[in-house]
N, C-alpha and C positions, 0 to 999 in steps of 0.2 A: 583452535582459534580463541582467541583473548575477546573479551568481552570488548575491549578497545577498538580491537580490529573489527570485530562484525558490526561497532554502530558505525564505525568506520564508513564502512562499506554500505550501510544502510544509508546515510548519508548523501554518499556519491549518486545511489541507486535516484533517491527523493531529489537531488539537484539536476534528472535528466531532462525535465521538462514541470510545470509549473502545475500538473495532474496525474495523480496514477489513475489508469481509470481501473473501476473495481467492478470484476463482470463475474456473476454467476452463472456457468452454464449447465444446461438441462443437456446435451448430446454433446459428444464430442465434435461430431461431425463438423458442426459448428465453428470452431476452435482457432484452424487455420485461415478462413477469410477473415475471421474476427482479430487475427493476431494482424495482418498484414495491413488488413484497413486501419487497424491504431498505429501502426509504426507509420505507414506511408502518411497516415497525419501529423507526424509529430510527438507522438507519445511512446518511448518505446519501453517503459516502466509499465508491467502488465501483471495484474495483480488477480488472480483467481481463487475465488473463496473455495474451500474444501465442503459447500454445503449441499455438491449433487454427488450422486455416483459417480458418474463421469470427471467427477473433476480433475483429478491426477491425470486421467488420459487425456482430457485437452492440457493439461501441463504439459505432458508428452509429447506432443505435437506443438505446442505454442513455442517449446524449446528449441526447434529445430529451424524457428523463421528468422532471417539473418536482419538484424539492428534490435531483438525484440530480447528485453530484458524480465522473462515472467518469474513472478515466484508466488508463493501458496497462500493465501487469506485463512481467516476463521482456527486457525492453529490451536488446538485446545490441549494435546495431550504430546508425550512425548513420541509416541507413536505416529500422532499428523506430521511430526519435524522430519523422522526418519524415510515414511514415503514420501511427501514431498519433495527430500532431498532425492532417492532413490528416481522420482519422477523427472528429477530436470530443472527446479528451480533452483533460483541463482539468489531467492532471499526470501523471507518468512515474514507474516506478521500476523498477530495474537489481537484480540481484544482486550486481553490485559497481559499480567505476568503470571508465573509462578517458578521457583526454585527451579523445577523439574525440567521446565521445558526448556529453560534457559540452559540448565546443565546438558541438556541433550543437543540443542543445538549447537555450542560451542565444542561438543565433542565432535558431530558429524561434521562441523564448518558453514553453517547456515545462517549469514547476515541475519539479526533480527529486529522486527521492529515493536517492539513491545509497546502494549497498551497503558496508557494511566493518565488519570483525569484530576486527581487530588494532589498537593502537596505532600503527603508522606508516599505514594507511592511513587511522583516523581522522583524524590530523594533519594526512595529505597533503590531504585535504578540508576542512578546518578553514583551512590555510594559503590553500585556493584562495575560499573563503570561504563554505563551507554547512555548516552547524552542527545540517540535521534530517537525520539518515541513516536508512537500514534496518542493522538488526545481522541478518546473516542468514550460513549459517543459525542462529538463534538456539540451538535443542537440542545441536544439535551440536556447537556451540563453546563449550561450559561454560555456556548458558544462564543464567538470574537472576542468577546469585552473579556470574560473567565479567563482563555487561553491566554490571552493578549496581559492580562494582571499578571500571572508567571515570572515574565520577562525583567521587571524590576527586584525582584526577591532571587530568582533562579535562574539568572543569565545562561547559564553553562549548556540549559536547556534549548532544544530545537524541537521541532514537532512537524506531524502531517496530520492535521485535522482528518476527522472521517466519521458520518453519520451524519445526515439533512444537511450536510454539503451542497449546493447546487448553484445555478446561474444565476439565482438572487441573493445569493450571499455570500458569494466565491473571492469578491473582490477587497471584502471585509478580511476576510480570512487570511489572503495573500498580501495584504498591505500588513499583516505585524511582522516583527523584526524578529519573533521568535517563528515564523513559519517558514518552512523550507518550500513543501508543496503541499497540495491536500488529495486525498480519495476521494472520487465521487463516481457513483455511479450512473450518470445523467450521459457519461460519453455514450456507453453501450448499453442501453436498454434494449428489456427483456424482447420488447416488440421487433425492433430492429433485426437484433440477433436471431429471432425465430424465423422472421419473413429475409434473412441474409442479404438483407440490404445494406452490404460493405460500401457502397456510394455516401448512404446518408450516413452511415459512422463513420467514415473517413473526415464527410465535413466538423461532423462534430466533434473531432479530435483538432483537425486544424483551427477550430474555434478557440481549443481550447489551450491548445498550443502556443496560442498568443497571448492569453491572460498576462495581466503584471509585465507586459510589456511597455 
C-alpha cells in the first residue's frame, strides 16, 4: 500500500460521519453492544485505543458488527500496527508519526492516520505523501484558531482534530475547511460503557451524527 492510497482511505474512513468516537475499553465483553449502539446511531467509524489489555479483542469482536468500520488508536510501535491489523481493523491512528510505523503499516496495508500538530511535521508527512492526519492534541496546542491557520499556508492538508474535543467546541472544530471529522470521546463514556447503557450511547451518537449538519 502506497502511502497515497492508505491516507486515501483514511480519508473516506474520516468522511463517514462528522465523529469517530474514540472508546477505551477496560473488558471486552463490553465491545459488541458498544459497537452496535454507535453504528445504529450514526457513527460507523469506531476507533479503539490499544490502552487496555483487552483492546485487540474488543477489535475482534467490534470487527464482526455489520456497518461498523473499527480500527486501533494509540499506535506506538510497529508491532501495535501488526496485531491490530492481525485483530481486524480496517485502519490505524498514531498520536504522532515515525519512519518505522509508517513502513510497517504500508507493508501490512493498514490505512493510517498519523499524528502532527506543527508545521514541519505536517510537511514531513505531506512530503511522504498523506495529506489526512490527526492534529492531536488538538486543545492543547491552540485548538480551532492553530488548526484552522494551517489551511492558508498548507491547503493540501486535511485533519481529524482529537484531544479536549467535546460539545463545547465541536462546532468550532467542524466549521474549518481544513476539518474532515474529529475524535471525541464524549460519545462513549467510560460510565456508560461500564453500566452497558447502549440506549444512552446510541442517543449520543445520533447527536452526534448530526453535527455540521
Amino acid at each position: 500500500m502506497t502511502p497515497q492510497e492508505a491516507s486515501e482511505q483514511a480519508r473516506n474512513v474520516c468522511a463517514l460521519a462528522p465523529v469517530i468516537p474514540v472508546s477505551t475499553i477496560p473488558n471486552a465483553s463490553k465491545a459488541e453492544g458498544l459497537a452496535r449502539a454507535l453504528v445504529a446511531g450514526g457513527l460507523p467509524a469506531l476507533e479503539v485505543t490499544l490502552r487496555t489489555p483487552a483492546a485487540l479483542d474488543a477489535i475482534r469482536v467490534m470487527a464482526q458488527i455489520d456497518g461498523g468500520v473499527v480500527g486501533a488508536g494509540t499506535l506506538m510501535t510497529p508491532a501495535d500496527v501488526v496485531a491490530a491489523k492481525k485483530a481486524g481493523a480496517l485502519f490505524g491512528v498514531s498520536p504522532g508519526s515515525s519512519p518505522r510505523i509508517l513502513d510497517k503499516a504500508e507493508e501490512v496495508g493498514l490505512p493510517m492516520l498519523p499524528g502532527a500538530v506543527t508545521a514541519p511535521e505536517v510537511m514531513a508527512l505531506l512530503e511522504r505523501g498523506y495529506t489526512m492526519l490527526k492534529f492531536f492534541p488538538a486543545e492543547a496546542s491552540g485548538g480551532a484558531p492553530a488548526l484552522g491557520a494551517f489551511s492558508g499556508p498548507i491547503p493540501q492538508a486535511t485533519f481529524c482534530p482529537t484531544g479536549g474535543v467535546s460539545l463545547s467546541n465541536v462546532d468550532e472544530y467542524l466549521g474549518l475547511k481544513n476539518t474532515i471529522c474529529v475524535g471525541g470521546s464524549w460519545v462513549a463514556p467510560s460510565g456508560l460503557i461500564e453500566a452497558e447503557d447502549w440506549d444512552g450511547i446510541e442517543q449520543l451518537a445520533r447527536a452526534a451524527a448530526a453535527l455540521g449538519a
